[in-house]
C-alpha positions in Angstrom: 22.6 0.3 -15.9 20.4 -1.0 -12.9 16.9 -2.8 -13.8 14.6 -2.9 -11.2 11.3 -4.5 -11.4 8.1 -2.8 -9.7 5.4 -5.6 -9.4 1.6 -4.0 -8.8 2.6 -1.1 -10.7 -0.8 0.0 -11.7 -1.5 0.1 -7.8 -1.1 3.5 -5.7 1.9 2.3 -4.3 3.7 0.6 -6.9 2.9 3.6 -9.4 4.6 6.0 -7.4 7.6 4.1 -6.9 7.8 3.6 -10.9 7.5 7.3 -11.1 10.5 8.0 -8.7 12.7 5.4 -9.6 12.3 6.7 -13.2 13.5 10.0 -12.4 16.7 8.6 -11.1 19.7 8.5 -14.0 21.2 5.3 -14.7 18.2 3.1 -14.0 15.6 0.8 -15.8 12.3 0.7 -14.5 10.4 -2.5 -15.8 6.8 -1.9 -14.6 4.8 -5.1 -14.3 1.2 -6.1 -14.2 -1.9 -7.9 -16.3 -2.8 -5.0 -17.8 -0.1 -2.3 -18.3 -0.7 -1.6 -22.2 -2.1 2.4 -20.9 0.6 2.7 -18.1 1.7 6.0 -19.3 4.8 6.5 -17.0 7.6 8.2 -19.0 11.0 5.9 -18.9 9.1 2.8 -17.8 9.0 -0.3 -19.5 5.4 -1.7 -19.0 5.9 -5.6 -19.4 3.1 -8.5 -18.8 3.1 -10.6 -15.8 0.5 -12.8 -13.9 0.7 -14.1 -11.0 -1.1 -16.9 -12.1 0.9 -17.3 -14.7 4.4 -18.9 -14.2 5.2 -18.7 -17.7 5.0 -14.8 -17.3 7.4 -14.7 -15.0 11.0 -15.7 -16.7 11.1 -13.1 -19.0 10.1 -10.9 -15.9 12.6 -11.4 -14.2 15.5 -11.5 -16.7 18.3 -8.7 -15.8 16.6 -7.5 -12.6 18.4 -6.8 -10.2 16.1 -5.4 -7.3 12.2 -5.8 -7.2 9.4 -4.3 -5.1 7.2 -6.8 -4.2 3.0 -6.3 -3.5 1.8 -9.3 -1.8 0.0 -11.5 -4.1 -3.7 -12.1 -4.5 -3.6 -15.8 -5.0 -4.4 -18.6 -2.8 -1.4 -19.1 -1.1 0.3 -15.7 -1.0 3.5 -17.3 0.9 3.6 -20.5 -1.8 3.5 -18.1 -4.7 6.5 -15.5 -3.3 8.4 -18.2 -2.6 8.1 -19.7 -6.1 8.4 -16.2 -8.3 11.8 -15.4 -5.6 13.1 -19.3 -6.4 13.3 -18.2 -9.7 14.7 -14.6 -8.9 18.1 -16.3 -7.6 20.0 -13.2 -9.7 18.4 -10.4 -7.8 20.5 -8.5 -5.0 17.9 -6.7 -2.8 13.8 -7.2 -2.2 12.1 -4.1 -0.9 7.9 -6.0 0.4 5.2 -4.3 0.7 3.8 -5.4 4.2 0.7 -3.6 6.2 0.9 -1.6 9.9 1.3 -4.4 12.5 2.5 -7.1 9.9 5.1 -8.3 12.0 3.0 -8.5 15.4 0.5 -10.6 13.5 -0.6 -14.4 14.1 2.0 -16.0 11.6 -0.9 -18.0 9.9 -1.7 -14.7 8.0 -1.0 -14.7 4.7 0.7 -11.1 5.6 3.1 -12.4 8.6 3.6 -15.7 6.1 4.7 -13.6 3.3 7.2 -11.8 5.3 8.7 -14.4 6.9 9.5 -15.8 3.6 11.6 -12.1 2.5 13.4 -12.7 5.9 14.5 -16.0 4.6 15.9 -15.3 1.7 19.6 -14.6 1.2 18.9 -11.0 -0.7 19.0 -7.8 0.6 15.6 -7.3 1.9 13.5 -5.0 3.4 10.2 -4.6 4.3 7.6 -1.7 4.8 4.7 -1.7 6.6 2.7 1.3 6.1 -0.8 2.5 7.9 -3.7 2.9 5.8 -3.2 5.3 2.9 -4.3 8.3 2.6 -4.6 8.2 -0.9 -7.9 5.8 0.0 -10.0 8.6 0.2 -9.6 9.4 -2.9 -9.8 6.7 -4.9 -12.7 5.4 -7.4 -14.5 2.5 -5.8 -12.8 2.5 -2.4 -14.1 5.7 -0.3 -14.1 8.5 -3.1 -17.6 8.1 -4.2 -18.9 7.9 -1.0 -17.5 10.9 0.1 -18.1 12.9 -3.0 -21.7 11.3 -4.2 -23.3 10.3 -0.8 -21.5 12.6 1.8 -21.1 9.4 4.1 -18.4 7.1 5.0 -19.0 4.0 6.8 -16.2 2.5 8.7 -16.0 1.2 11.9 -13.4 2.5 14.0 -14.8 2.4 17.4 -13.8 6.1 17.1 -9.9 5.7 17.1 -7.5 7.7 15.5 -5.1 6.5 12.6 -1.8 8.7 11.6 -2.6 8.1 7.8 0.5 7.8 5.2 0.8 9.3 2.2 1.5 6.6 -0.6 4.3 9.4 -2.3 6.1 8.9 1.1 6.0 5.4 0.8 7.5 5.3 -2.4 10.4 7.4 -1.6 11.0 5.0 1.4 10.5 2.2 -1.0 13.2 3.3 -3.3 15.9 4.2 -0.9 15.7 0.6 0.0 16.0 -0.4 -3.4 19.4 1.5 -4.4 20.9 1.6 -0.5 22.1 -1.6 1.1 21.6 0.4 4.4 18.5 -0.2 4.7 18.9 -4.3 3.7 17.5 -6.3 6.8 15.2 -3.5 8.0 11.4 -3.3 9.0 10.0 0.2 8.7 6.2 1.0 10.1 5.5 4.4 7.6 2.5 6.4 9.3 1.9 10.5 9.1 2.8 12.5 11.4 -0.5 12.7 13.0 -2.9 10.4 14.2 -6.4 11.6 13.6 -10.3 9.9 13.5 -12.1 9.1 10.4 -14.9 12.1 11.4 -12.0 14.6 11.3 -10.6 12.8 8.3 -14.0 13.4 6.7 -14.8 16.8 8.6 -11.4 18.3 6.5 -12.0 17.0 3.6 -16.0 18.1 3.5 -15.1 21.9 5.0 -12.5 21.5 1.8 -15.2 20.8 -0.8 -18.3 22.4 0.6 -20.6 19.7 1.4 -21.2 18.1 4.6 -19.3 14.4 5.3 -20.4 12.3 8.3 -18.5 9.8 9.3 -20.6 6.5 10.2 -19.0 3.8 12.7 -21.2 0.8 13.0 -20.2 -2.2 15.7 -17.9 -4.5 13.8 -20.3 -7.5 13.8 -22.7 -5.5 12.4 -20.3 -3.8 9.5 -18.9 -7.5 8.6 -22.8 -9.2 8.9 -23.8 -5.9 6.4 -20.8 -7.0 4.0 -21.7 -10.9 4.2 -25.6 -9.9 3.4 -24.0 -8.1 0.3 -21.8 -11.1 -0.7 -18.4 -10.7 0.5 -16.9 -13.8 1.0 -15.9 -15.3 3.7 -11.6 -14.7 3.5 -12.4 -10.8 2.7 -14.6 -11.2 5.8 -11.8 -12.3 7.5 -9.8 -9.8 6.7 -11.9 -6.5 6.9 -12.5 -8.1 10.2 -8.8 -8.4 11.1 -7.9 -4.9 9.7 -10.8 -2.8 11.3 -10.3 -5.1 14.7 -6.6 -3.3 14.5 -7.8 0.2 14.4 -10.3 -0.6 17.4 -7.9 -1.9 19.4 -5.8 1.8 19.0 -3.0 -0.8 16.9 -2.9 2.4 14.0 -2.2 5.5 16.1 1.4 4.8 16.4 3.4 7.7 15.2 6.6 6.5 13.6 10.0 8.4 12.5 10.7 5.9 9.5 9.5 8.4 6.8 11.7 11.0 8.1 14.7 9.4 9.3 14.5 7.9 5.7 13.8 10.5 3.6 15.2 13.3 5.2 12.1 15.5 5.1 9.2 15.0 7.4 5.6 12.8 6.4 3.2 14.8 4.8 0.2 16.1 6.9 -3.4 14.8 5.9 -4.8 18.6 5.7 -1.7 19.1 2.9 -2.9 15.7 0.7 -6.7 17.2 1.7 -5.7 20.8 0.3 -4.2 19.6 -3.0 -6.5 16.8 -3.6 -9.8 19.1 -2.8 -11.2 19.2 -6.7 -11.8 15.6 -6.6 -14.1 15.7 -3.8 -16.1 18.4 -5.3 -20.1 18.0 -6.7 -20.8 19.4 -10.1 -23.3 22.1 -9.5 
């Protein structure tokens, strides 16, 4: 029996691909994290593990045989991968979770850095690099609230259109690469299969749930000198900076075949994940 080790496994990503990879016979699905006591995934065996931790890691890794990797959040993203993989000398195939445009990036980013260390190592690897989620919308604490609660989303786009991803499709992606060496040495950009803007983003999902939702698109310098004022710090700065600077720049309207030419069945639309996800969004009366 195969053991394959999903790192971030609480996230909406690394969730998903527990979930599949469970449903397939003949494997074991070790499910990692700080905090995975209330996992609650069927058939997956929620085990501690810090990044900051070295000594977590071992035990981690004992018997795997394939991991999917979430970039760290640590200082050095790149140092830590490439200590946790120097370790993981056993394991056969590395499936990364990158970010749209990760490989045309300055390769001082801790995203193009991380990469370039998977392309470096001797395992089968592969690496996705998926547009913004859709899932994002509705999710506690990123835009669900503002959506739901204040009926306004502030992002700014500059008014460009991003062919959002559905995180299930990613995970399906993510574990064909982990159980096919077809895929080993491959870079696939996941998107939807339409690009739209954040107002029609918003527009279906407030038609969906009876309320109004305006979509708000400040200048960047004035979104990132809002944020500092609030006490972001400076590297998240940098990044929301970096990220947002992609979507004006049209870097997130790419259409890509990946999801179908892996899966076999075409990216789900954003009025589908809108339609079934249309509760959440709701007000209580």
């Amino acid at each position: 029996m195969k053991t394959i080790l999903v790192t971030g496994v609480r996230g909406k990503t690394g969730r998903e691909v527990a979930a599949a990879l469970a449903r397939r016979a003949g494997i074991t699905v070790r499910g990692a994290g700080r905090s995975v006591s209330e996992l609650n995934l069927p058939q997956v065996s929620p085990v501690h593990f810090d990044w900051h931790d070295q000594s977590s890691w071992p035990s981690v890794l004992d018997g795997v045989g394939a991991i999917y990797l979430v970039k760290p959040k640590t200082s050095d993203p790149a140092e830590t991968v490439t200590s946790f993989l120097h370790m993981a000398r056993d394991v056969e195939r590395v499936v990364l979770l990158s970010e749209i445009e990760g490989g045309n990036q300055d390769a001082t980013t801790d995203e193009r850095r991380v990469e370039k260390v998977i392309e470096a190592t001797p395992s089968h690897w592969t690496i996705l690099r998926p547009n913004w989620f859709m899932q994002n919308f509705a999710t506690p604490s990123f835009y669900l609230e503002a959506i739901r609660d204040a009926g306004e989303l502030v992002v700014p786009s500059a008014g460009q259109p991003v062919s959002f991803v559905d995180t299930r499709d990613i995970a399906e992606v993510a574990v064909a690469a982990l159980l096919d060496s077809t895929h080993a040495r491959q870079a696939y950009t996941l998107t939807g299969p339409q690009a739209i803007t954040f107002a029609e983003a918003v527009g279906q999902i407030g038609w969906a749930a009876g309320h109004k939702v305006q979509h708000v698109d400040p200048p960047l310098a004035d979104y990132l000198a809002a944020a500092a004022a609030k006490g972001t710090t400076p590297a998240m700065l940098g990044y929301f900076g970096r990220i947002y600077d992609h979507i004006q720049r049209g870097q997130t309207a790419v259409i890509s075949p990946h999801v179908a030419g892996v899966t076999g069945h075409p990216a789900r639309t954003f009025s589908a994940f809108v339609e079934e996800n249309k509760q959440i969004w709701r007000r209580s009366a």
